[in-house]
C-alpha positions, -999 to +999 in steps of 0.1 A: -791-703-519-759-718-528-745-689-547-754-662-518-728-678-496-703-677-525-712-638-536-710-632-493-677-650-488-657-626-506-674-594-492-667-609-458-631-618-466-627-580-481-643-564-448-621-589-424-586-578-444-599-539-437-605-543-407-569-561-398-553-534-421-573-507-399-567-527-366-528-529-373-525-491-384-543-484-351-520-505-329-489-489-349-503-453-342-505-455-302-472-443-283-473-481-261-448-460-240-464-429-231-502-454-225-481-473-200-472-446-182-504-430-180-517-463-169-493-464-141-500-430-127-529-441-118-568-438-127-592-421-104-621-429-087-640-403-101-628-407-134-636-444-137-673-435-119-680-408-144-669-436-169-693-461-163-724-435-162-716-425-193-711-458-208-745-472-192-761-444-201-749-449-237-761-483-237-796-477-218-798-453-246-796-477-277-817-504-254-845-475-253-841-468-288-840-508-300-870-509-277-890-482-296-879-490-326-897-526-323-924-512-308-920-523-275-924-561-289-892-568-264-886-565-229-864-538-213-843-564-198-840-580-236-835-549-255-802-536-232-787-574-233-793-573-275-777-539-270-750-544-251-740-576-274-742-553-305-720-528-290-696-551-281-691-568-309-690-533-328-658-532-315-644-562-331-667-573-357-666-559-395-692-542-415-717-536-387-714-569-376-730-561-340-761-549-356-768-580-371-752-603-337-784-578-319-813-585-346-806-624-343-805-620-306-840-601-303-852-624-327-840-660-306-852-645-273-879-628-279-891-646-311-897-610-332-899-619-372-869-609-386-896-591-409-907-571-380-867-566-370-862-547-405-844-575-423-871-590-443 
């Protein structure tokens, strides 16, 4: 057991530098200048409305789909919250890392095997 964490440690310090290295590029590549100003234009209503549809129906999507894929062995309610965790933390987590923050999620709440949840 001990020498998992030791072969895991260095895969997760390789994916963590990546994603910094990625992370600065990105903040290097965006013209700060010409986002502010878009930003102080203005954003409208209908923009920001179709904006939320379509990321709620992004995320009702992968709850349905977490949902089916555990063959309904979750709620609803429990599939969107372990979906909308593992969305979110795609966005600042390496190497998949919100897949794995929504498996252990469905497996505290709703007490699914990690087995059943495709990890065993």
């Amino acid at each position: 057991m001990r020498g998992l964490f030791n072969h895991q440690r260095p895969r997760a310090l390789i994916a963590s530098a990546i994603s910094l290295v990625v992370l600065i590029f990105l903040l290097r590549a965006v013209d700060w200048e010409e986002a502010i100003r878009i930003f102080r234009s203005g954003i409208s209503a209908t923009s920001l409305l179709w904006f939320m549809l379509v990321t709620f129906g992004i995320a009702v999507g992968y709850a349905l789909r977490w949902r089916l894929l555990l063959d309904g062995k979750i709620s609803y309610g429990t599939s969107l919250m372990a979906s909308l965790l593992g969305l979110g933390a795609n966005m600042f987590l390496p190497a998949r890392g919100g897949g794995l923050l929504r498996v252990h999620y469905s497996r505290v709440v709703a007490t699914v095997p990690y087995v059943r949840l495709g990890l065993g």
